[in-house]
C-alpha positions as CSV (number, residue, x, y, z in Angstrom):
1,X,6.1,11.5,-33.8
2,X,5.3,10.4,-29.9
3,X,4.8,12.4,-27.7
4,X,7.5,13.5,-24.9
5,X,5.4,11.5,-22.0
6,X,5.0,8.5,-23.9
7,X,9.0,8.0,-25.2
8,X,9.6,9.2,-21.6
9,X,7.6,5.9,-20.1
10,X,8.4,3.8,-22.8
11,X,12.0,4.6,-21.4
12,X,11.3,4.3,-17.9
13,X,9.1,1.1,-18.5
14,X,12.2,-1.0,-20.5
15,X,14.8,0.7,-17.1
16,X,11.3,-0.6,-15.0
17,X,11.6,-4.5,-16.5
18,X,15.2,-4.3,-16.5
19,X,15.8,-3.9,-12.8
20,X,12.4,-6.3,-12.3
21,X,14.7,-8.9,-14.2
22,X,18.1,-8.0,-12.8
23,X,15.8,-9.0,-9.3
24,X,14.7,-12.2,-10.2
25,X,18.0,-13.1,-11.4
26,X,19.4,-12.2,-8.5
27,X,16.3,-13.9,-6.3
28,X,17.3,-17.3,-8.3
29,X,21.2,-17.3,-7.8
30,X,19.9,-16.8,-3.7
31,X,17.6,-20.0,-4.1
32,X,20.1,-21.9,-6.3
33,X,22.8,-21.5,-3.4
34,X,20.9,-22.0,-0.7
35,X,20.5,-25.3,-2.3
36,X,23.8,-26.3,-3.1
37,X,24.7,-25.3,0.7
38,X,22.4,-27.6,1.6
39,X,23.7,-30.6,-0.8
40,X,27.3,-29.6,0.5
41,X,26.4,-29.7,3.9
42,X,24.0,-32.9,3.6
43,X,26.5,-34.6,1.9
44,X,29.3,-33.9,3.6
45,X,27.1,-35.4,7.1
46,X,25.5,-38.5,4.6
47,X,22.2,-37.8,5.8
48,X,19.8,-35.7,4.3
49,X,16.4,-33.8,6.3
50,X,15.9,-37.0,8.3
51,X,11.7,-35.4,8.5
52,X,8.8,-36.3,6.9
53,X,7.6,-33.0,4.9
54,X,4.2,-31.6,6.8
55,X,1.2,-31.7,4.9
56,X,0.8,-28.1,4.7
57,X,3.7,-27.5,2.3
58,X,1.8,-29.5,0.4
59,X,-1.5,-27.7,0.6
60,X,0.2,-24.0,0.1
61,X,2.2,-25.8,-3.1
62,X,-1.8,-25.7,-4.5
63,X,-2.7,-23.0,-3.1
64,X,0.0,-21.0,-4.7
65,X,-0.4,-22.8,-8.3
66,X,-4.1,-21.8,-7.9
67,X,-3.4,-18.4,-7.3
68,X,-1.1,-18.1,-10.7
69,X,-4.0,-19.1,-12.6
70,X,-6.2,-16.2,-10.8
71,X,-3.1,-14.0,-11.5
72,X,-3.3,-14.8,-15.1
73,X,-7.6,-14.6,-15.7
74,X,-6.8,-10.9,-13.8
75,X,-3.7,-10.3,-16.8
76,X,-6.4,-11.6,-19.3
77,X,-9.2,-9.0,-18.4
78,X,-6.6,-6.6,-18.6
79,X,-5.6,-7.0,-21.6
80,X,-9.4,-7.1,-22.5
81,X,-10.0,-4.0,-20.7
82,X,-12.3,-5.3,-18.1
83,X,-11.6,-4.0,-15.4
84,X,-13.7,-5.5,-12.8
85,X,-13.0,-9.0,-13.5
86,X,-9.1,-8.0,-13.5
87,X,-9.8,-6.2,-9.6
88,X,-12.0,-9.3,-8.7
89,X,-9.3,-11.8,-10.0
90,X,-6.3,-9.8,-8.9
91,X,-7.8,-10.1,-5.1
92,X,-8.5,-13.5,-5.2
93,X,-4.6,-13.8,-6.1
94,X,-4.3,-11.5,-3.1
95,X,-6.1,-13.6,-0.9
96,X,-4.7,-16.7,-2.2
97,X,-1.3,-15.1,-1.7
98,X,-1.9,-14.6,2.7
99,X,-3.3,-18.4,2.4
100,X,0.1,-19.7,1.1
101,X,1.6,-17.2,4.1
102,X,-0.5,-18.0,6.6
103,X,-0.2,-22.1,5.7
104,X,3.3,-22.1,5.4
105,X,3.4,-20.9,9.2
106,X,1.1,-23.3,10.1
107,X,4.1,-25.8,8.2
108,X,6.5,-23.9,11.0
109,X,4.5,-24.5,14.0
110,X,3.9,-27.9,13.2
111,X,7.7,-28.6,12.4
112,X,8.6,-26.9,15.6
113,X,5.9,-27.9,18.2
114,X,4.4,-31.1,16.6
115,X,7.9,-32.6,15.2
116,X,9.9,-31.0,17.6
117,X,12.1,-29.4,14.9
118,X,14.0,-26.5,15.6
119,X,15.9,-24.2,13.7
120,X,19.6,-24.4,15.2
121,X,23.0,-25.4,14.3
122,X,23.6,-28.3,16.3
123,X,23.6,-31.8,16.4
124,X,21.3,-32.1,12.8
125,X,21.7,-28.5,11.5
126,X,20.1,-29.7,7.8
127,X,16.7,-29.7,9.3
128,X,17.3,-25.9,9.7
129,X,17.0,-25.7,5.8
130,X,13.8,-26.0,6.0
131,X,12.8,-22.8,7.7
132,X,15.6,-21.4,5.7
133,X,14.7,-21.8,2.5
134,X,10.7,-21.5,3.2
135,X,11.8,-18.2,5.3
136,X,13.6,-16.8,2.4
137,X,10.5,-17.8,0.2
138,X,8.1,-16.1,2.3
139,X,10.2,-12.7,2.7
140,X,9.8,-12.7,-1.0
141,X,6.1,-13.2,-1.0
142,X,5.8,-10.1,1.5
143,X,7.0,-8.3,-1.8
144,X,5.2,-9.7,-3.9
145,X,2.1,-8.8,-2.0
146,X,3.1,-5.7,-1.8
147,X,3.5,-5.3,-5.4
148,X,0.2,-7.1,-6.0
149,X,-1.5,-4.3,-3.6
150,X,0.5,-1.4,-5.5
151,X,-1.7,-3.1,-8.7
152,X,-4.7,-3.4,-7.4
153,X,-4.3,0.0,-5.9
154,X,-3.6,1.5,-9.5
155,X,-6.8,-0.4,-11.5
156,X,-8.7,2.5,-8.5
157,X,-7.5,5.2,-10.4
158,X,-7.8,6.4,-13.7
159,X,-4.6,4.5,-15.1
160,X,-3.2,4.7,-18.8
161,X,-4.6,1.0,-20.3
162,X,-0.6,0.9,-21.4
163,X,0.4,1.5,-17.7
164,X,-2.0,-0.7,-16.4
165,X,-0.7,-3.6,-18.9
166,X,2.9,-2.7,-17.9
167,X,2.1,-3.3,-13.6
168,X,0.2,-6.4,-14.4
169,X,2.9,-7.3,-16.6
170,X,5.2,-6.7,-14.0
171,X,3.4,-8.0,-11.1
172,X,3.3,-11.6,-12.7
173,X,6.7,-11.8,-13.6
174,X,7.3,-11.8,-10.1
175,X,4.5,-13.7,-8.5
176,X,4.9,-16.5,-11.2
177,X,8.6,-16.7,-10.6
178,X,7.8,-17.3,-6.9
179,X,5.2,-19.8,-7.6
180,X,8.0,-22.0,-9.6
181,X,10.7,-21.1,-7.1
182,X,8.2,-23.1,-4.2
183,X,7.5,-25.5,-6.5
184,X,11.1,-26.2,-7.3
185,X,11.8,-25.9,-3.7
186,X,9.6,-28.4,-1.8
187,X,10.4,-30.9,-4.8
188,X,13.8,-30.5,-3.5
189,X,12.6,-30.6,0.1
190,X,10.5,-34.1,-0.9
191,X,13.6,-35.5,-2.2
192,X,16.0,-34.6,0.5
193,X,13.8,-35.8,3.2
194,X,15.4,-38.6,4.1
């Protein structure tokens, strides 16, 4: 028979992934309308971004694919119970994570004082997609370094393998749905540029 504690977390693990899932669906359905505003919009004008995409979206699109595959090595020495090599690889992800941050602002200050592209609503508002939809993106990545620093937090103390296995399970739902979220959108942004 288990144990009160472990039927307890088993229970609050399966509420845990449930909300964790209700979220991304929810995160998805934002993305996949922002989208379709944007198609309405641009094809309702006939004219799509009218911008050439900065080269930086196209460094943190590598930056964050990289940082997945640290995210999964740190998932791997979890399940292998090697702790160390999941702390080293889970900061690396960290750290790859405030790279895609910090490079996708450089994207914004090059849009705005390089390419003289400002968010507004007038005369060209579909060049403000772009700061929408990487805005959007980046409020999410907040979370998910937030979440990634609630892991690596938790691999400190002494933490239940099971538990442990259930954050890093958690924590790469979410940081792998964002990396194909930014994937998905600057392949949208590439094709709407012009």
């Amino acid at each position: 028979m288990m144990a009160p504690t472990q039927q307890e977390d088993r229970v609050n693990y399966g509420a845990k992934k449930f909300s964790m899932w209700i979220f991304i669906f929810t995160s998805f359905m934002l993305f996949a309308a922002l989208t379709s505003a944007f198609i309405v919009y641009s094809g309702g004008k006939g004219h799509g971004l009218n911008v050439m995409m900065p080269r930086a979206f196209m460094y943190s699109t590598m930056v964050i694919i990289i940082s997945s595959m640290t995210l999964f090595l740190a998932s791997r020495a979890a399940k292998q119970s090697q702790p160390e090599k999941q702390r080293l690889f889970l900061w690396l992800t960290f750290f790859l994570g405030i790279a895609f941050f910090v490079i996708q602002i450089y994207a914004w200050y090059v849009l705005t004082y390089k390419m003289g592209i400002y968010f507004s609503f007038n005369p060209n508002a579909s060049q403000s997609f772009i700061y929408v939809f990487s805005g959007m993106h980046l409020l999410h990545i907040i979370a998910a370094l937030l979440v990634l620093l609630r892991t690596i937090i938790s691999t400190y103390r002494n933490t239940t393998q099971a538990k442990n296995l259930f954050k890093m399970e958690m924590t790469s739902i979410f940081w792998h749905f964002l990396d194909i979220i930014w994937i998905y959108l600057y392949v949208f942004l590439l094709l709407n540029q012009y």
